[in-house]
SENUDO-846052 format. One record per residue (C-alpha): y, z, x. Coordinates in steps of 0.02 Angstrom, whole numbers, plus 50000, padded with zeros to 5 digits. Last residue first. Layout:
N
[atom [Y, Z, X]]
...
//
This chain:
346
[atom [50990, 48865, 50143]]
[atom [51040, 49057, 50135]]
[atom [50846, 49107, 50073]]
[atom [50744, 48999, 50209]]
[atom [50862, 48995, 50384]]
[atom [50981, 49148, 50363]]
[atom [50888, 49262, 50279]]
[atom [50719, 49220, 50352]]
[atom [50785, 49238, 50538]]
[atom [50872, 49398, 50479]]
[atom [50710, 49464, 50400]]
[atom [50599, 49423, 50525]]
[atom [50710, 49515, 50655]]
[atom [50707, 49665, 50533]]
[atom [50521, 49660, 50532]]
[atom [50477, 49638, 50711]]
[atom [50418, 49823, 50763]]
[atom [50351, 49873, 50612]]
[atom [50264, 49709, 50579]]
[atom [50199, 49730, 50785]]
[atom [50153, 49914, 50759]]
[atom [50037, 49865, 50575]]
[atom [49953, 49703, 50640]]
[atom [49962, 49584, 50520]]
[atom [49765, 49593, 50436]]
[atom [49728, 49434, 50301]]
[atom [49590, 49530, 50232]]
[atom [49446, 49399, 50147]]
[atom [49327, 49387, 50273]]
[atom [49299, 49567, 50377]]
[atom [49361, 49662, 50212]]
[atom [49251, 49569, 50105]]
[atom [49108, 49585, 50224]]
[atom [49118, 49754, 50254]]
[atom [49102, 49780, 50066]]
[atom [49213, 49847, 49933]]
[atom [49356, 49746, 49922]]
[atom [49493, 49705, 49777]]
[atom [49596, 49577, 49811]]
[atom [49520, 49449, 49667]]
[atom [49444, 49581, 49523]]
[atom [49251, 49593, 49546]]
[atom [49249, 49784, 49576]]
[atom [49361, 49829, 49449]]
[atom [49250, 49760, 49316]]
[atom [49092, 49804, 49380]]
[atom [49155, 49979, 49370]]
[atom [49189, 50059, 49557]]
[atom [49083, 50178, 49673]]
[atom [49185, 50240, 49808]]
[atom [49048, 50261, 49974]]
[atom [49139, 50194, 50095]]
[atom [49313, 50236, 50122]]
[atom [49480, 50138, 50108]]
[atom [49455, 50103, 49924]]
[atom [49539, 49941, 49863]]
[atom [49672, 49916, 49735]]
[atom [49695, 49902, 49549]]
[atom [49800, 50050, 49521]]
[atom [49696, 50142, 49401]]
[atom [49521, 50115, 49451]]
[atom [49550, 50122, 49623]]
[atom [49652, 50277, 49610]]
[atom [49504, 50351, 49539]]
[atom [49391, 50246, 49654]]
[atom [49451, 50338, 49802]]
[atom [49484, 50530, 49698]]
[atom [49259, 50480, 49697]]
[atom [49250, 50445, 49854]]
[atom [49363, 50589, 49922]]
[atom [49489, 50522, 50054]]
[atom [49633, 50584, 49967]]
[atom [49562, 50750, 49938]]
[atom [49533, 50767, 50140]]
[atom [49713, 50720, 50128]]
[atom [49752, 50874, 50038]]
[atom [49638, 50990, 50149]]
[atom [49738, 50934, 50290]]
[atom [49889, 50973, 50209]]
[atom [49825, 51128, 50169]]
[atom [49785, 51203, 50328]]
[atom [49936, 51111, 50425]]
[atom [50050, 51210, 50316]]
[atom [50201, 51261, 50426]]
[atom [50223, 51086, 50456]]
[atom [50304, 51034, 50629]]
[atom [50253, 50859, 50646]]
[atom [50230, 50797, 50465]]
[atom [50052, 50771, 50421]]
[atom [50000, 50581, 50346]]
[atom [49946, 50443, 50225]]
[atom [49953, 50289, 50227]]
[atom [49974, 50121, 50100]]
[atom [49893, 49975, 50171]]
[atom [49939, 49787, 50120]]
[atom [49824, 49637, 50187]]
[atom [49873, 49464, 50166]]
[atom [49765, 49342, 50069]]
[atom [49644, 49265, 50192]]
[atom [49630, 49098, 50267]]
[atom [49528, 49031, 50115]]
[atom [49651, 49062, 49991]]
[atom [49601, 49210, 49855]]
[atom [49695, 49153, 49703]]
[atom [49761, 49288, 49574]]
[atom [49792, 49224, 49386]]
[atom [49918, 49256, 49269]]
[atom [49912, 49217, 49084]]
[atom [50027, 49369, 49039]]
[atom [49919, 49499, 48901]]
[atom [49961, 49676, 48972]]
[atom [49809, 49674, 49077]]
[atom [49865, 49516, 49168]]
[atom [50027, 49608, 49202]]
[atom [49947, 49750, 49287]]
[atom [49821, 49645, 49378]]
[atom [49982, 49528, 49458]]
[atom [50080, 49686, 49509]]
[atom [49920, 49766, 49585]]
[atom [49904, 49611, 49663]]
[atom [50072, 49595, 49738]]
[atom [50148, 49435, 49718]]
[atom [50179, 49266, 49841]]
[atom [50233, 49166, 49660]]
[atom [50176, 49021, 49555]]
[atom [50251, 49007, 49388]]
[atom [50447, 49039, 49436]]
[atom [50519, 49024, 49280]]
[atom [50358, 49051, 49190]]
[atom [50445, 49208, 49086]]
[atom [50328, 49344, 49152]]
[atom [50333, 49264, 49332]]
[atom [50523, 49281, 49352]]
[atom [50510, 49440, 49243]]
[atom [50370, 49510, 49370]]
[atom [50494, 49474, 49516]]
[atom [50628, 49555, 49461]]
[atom [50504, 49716, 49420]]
[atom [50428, 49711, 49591]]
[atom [50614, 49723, 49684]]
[atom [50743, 49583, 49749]]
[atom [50628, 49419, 49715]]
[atom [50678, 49279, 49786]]
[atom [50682, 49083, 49690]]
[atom [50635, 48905, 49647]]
[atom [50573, 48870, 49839]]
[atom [50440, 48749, 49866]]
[atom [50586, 48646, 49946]]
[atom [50591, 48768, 50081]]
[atom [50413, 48771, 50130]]
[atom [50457, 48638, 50273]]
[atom [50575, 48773, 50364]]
[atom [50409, 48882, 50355]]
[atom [50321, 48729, 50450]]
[atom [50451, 48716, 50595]]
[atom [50449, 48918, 50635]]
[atom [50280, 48938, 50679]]
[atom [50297, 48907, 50856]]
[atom [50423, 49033, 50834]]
[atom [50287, 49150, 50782]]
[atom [50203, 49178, 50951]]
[atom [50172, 49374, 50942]]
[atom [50080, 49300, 50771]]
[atom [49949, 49199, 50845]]
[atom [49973, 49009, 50844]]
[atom [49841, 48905, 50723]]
[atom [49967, 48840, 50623]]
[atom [49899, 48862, 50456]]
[atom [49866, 49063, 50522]]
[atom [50038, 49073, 50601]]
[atom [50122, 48996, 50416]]
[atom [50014, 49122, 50356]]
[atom [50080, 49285, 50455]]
[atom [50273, 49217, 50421]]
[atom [50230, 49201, 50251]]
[atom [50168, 49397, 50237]]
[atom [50301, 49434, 50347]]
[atom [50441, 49384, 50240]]
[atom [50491, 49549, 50174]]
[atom [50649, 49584, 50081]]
[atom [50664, 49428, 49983]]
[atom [50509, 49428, 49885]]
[atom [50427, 49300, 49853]]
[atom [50468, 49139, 49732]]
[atom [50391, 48962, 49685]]
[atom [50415, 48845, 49577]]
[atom [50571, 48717, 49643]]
[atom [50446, 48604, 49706]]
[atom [50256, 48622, 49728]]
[atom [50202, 48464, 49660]]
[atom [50272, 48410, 49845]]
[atom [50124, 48502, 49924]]
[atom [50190, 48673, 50031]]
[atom [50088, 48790, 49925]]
[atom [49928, 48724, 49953]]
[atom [49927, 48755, 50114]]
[atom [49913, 48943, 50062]]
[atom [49703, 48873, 50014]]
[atom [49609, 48862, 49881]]
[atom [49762, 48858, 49760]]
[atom [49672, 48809, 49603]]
[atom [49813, 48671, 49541]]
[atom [49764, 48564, 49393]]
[atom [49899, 48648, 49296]]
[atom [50037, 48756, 49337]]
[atom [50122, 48804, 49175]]
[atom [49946, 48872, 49072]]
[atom [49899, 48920, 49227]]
[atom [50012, 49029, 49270]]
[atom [49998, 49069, 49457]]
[atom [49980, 49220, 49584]]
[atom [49972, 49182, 49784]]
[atom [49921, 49316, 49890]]
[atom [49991, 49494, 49933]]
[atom [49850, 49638, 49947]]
[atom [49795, 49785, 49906]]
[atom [49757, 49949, 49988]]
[atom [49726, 50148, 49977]]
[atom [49741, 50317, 50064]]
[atom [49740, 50200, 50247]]
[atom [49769, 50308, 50387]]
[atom [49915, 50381, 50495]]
[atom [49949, 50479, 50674]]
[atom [49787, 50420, 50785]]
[atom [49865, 50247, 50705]]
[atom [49808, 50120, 50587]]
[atom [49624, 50179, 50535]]
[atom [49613, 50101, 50329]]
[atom [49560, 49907, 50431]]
[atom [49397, 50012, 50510]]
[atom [49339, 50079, 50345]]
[atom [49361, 50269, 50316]]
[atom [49191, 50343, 50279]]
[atom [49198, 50483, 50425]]
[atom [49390, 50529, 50349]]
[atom [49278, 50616, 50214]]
[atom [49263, 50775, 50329]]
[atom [49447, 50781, 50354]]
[atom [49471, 50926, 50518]]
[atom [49360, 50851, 50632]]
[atom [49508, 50694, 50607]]
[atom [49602, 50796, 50693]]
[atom [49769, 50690, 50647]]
[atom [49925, 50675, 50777]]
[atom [50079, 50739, 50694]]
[atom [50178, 50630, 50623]]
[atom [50398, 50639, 50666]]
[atom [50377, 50575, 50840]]
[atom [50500, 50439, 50829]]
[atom [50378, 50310, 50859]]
[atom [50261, 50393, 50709]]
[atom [50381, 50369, 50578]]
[atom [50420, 50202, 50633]]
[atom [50251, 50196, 50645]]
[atom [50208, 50239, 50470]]
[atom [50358, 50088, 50416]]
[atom [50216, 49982, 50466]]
[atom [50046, 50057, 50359]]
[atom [50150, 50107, 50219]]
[atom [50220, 50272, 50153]]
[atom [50124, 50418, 50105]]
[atom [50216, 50583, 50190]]
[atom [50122, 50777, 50188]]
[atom [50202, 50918, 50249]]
[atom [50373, 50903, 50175]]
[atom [50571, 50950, 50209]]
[atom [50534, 50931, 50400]]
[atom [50598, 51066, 50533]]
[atom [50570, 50970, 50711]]
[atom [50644, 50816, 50645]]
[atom [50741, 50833, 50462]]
[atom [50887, 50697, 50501]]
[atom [50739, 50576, 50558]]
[atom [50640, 50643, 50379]]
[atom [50783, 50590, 50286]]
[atom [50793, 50422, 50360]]
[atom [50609, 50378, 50327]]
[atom [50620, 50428, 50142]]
[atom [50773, 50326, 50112]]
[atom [50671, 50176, 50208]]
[atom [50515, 50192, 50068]]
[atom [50616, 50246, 49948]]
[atom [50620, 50405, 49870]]
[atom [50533, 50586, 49807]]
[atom [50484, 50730, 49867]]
[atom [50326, 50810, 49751]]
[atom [50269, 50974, 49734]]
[atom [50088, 51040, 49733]]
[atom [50017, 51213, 49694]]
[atom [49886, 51297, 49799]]
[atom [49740, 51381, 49731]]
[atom [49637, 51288, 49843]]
[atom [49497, 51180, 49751]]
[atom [49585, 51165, 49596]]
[atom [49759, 51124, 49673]]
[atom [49674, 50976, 49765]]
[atom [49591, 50909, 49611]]
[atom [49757, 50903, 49517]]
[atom [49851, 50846, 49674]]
[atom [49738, 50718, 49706]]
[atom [49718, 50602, 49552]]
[atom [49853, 50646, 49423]]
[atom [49977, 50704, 49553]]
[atom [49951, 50560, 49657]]
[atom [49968, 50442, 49526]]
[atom [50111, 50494, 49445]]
[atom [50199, 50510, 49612]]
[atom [50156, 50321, 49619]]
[atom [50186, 50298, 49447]]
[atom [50376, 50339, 49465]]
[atom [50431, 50404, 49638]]
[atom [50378, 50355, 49808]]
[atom [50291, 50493, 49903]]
[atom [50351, 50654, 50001]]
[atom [50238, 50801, 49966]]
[atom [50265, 50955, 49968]]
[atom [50119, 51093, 49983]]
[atom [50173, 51257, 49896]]
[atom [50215, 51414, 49942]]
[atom [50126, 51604, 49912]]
[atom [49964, 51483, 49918]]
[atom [49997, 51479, 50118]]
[atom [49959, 51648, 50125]]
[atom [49791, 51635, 50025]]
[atom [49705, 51498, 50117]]
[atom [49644, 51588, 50275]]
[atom [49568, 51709, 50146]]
[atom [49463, 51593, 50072]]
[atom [49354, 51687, 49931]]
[atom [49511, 51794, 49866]]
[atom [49576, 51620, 49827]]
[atom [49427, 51572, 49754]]
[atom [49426, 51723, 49639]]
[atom [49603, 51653, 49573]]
[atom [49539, 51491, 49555]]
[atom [49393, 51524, 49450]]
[atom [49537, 51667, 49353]]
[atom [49638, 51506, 49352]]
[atom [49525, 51398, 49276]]
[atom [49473, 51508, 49139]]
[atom [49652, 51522, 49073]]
[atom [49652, 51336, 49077]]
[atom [49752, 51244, 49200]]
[atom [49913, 51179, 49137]]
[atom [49937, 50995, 49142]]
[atom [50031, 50899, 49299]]
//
């Protein structure tokens, strides 16, 4: 994070003085536990910067994988190494199940009135921002194909070109539901017509950056991709286009949240109050690619129109393909072993 200016910190020392219920918990710092690379970039650029300029208090950063992250803070319970946690919207109520969030005053996060009802997953976690997992193509490889719906990827000219990731299958297992018409508590009924995407199949992705080569290169030109992933690379020059299917393209919610048992409730509820500013919304917006979980983030044209990205009621209400957060959290390592062993080992 850059210096502050000279005259910055005298602003900020005053304020200090100013808030008095601010200025012991300024002799620490806030920590943070968030993924690591551009994600902790991100979050430092767009909310800890502001955040530290409206409370004096400096920010540091915890960082890991999603499940490493989890684990730690089980071995921490009661005494945890950081106040604030972003992980996503499922593995949050593993978190939450095992006590380890504390339950939000939402009185206390002024801008958490603008939250949109998808971004409120638990009385524990909410929605900092969102995106999506849909189909992404090459056109220039995969012609005459527009993808209007996810039946389209189970038609014969589908073979041997697709891939998704290999460590989470819900997002097929939630359409396969959707084509079937079964709801997703029932997904064994579902179970005969994700058997019939195997010949689709070219490959499974093992992390983001496997699976942008696989794209990158055209060996796998149609994939089940992250949009953020997919805008990124379009940016950078690869021919790759998002489709929006008509059943929805499945929602993805990152959260934020207060460890049970911070000693700097004060500030971390000021920090996520930052998170939920409209303008730090369409910051992160902007930069990432994603959607705003509050109303009121005003984004370029540009961002605004990009496939995944919502910012009306409407586009939420029509266009978010929502698995419900407890139940993915709850079923996701039977999903996995059932996909494992009857998609990816056949």
């Amino acid at each position: 994070m850059p210096a502050l200016s000279r005259r910055s910190a005298l602003a900020l020392g005053a304020a200090a003085l100013a808030t008095p219920h601010l200025a012991n918990a300024q002799a620490g710092k806030l920590s943070v536990s968030v993924w690591g690379g551009s994600w902790r970039d991100l979050v430092a650029s767009q909310v800890g910067r502001k955040f530290t300029a409206e409370t004096g208090a400096p920010v540091e950063f915890v960082t890991g994988g999603t499940i490493d992250r989890l684990n730690k803070a089980k071995l921490a319970k009661g005494s945890p190494e950081t106040d604030i946690t972003f992980t996503t919207s499922h593995i949050g109520w593993l978190y939450a199940n095992d006590g380890l969030f504390e339950t939000l005053d939402l009185g206390r996060i002024p801008n958490a009135a603008g939250l949109v009802p998808q971004a409120r997953i638990s009385p524990m976690h909410v929605g900092a921002w969102s995106y999506v997992y849909t189909i992404g193509y090459r056109p220039d490889i995969v012609k005459d194909m527009a993808f209007e719906s996810w039946a389209d990827l189970w038609k014969p000219a589908m073979a041997d070109r697709l891939a998704a990731p290999d460590w989470d299958p819900s997002h097929l297992i939630a359409v396969a539901c959707k084509l079937e018409g079964v709801p997703i508590t029932e997904w064994q009924r579902a179970q005969g017509r994700l058997r019939a995407l195997r010949p689709s199949f070219h490959a499974f992705y093992t992390s983001d950056a496997n699976g942008q080569q696989l794209i990158g290169s055209g060996e796998t030109p149609v994939q089940v991709i992250l949009s953020m992933n997919a805008h990124y690379m379009a940016a950078q020059g690869t021919p790759l286009r998002l489709a929006m299917p008509r059943e929805g393209a499945v929602l993805g919610i990152d959260t934020v949240s207060v460890m049970q048992g911070s000693r700097r409730q004060e500030l971390a509820y000021r920090f996520i109050n930052t998170v939920l500013d409209p303008e730090v919304q369409a910051a992160i917006a902007t930069e990432k690619k994603g959607s705003p979980t509050v109303a009121g983030a005003r984004l370029a044209p540009e961002v605004a129109s990009l496939p995944g990205i919502f910012t009306s009621a409407e586009q939420w209400n029509t266009q978010a393909l929502v698995i419900d957060h407890r139940l993915r959290a709850e079923k996701t390592a039977e999903w996995r072993q059932w996909f494992q062993e009857n998609i990816i080992a056949r």
